[in-house]
C-alpha positions in Angstrom: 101.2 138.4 167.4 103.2 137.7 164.6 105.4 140.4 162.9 105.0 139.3 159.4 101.4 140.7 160.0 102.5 144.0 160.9 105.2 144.4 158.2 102.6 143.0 155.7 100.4 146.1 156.5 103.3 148.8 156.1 103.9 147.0 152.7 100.1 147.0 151.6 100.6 151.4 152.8 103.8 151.6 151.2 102.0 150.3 147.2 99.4 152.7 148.0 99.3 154.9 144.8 100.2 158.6 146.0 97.3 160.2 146.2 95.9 157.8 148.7 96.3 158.4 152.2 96.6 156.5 155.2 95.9 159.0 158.3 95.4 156.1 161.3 96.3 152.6 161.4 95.6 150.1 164.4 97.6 146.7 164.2 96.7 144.5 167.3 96.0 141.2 168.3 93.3 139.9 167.9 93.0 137.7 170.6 93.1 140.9 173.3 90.7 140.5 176.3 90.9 144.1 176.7 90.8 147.3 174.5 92.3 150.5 176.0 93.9 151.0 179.2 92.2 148.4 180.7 
């Protein structure tokens, strides 16, 4: 997983106008066999 993906999400959050809201965000890979613990 490359980083440049996750830092370009907290970027995208970080322009966000202020009355928008983020509550939940879930960066991952998308190439996961397995989602949870497993």
């Amino acid at each position: 997983m490359d980083a440049q993906h996750v830092a370009d999400a907290v970027c995208h959050i970080a322009a966000m106008p202020l009355a928008a809201n983020v509550l939940h965000m879930t960066v991952m890979a998308s190439a996961m066999p397995f989602v949870g613990r497993g």
